[in-house]
N, C-alpha and C positions, 0 to 999 in steps of 0.2 A: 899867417896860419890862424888857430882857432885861441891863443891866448894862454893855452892851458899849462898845468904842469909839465908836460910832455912837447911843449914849443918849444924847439931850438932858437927860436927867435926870441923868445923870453928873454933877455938879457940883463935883467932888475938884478943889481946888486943889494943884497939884505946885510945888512949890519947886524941885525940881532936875530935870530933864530926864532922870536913870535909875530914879528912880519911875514916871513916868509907862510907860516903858519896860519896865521888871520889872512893873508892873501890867497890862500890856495880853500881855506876852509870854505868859498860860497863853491867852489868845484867839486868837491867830494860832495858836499849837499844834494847837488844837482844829479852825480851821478846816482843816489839812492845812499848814502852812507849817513846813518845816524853819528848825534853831534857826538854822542857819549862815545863811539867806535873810534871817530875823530880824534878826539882829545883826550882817550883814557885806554883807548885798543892797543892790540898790537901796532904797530909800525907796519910792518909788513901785509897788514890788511889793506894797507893803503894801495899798492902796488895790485892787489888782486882784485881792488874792487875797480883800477882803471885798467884793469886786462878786461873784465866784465863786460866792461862798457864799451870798449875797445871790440869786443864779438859782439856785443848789441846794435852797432853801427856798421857794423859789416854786415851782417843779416841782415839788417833794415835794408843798407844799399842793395843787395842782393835780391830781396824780394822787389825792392820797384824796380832794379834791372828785368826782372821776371815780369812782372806785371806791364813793362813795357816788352817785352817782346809779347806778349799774349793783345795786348792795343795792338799791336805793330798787324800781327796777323790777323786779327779779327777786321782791320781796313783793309790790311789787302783782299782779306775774301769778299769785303764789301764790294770794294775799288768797281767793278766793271758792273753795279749797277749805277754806277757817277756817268755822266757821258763825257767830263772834261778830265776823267784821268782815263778816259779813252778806252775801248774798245776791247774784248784780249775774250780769253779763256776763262771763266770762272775759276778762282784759286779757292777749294774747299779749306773752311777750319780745321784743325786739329780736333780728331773726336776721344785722342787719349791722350794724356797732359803731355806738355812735350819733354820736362823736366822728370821724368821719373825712370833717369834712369838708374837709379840704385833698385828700384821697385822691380823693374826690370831686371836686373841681374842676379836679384835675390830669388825671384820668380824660376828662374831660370835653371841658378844651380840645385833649387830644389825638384824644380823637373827633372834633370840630368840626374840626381842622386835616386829618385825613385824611382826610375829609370835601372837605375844601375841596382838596386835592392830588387823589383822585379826579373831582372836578366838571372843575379844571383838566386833568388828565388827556385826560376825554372830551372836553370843546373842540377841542385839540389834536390829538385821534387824528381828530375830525372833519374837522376843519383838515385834515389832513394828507393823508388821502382825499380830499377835494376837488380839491386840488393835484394828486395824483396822479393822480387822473381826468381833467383837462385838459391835464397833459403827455401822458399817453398820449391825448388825441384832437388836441393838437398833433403827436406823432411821427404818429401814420395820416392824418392832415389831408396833413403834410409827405409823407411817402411816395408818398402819390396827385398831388401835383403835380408830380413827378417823371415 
């Protein structure tokens, strides 16, 4: 593994509780943790500052798993002007990112919602003309029995 506190494979037995301490201290350094937060913080900042780092390395792999699928497809669209990867159909790039689809969903249900306020809308404005056409044939109703 990677050596860290978080190694199962760690197996250092510590005798004195400032070893282990002096041993773990160039790691928290590395991850962004001032020495004063180290040696004079809470305890429990410790554990949050390797969750941190812990989603900083997932994003990181993430975005070059991204960035390799966007390589990936930018050759294949190449691929068939190569003649030694042969022959085929032109495969067009993506002209809208492929990963967006939160972008997308969010887009969506706000289509679908204003949508759904316009539909409401027209009920209402029909509603509302109706109303209005039989009060105005109750006033000329009322007028004439006069």
């Amino acid at each position: 593994m990677d050596g860290s506190v978080d190694d199962p494979s760690n197996k250092k037995v510590y005798v004195y509780a400032s070893e282990l301490f002096w041993d773990t201290f160039p790691t928290y350094l590395a991850i962004g943790m001032p020495a004063d937060e180290f040696w004079h913080g809470d305890p429990r900042l410790a554990a949050s500052y390797r969750e941190a780092e812990k989603i900083k390395r997932e994003n990181r792999y993430l975005a070059e798993w991204r960035a390799g699928v966007y390589v990936f497809e930018a050759l294949y669209a190449a691929a068939p002007a190569f003649r030694d990867f042969g022959g085929g159909t032109p495969h067009e790039y993506p002209r809208d990112p492929i990963f967006s689809v939160l972008a997308k969903r969010e887009t969506t249900e706000r289509d679908e919602s204003k949508a759904r306020m316009e539909k409401n809308k027209a009920v209402f404005m029909a509603l509302a003309e109706k109303i209005n056409a039989e009060m105005v044939e109750r006033q000329a109703a009322a007028k004439g029995e006069f």
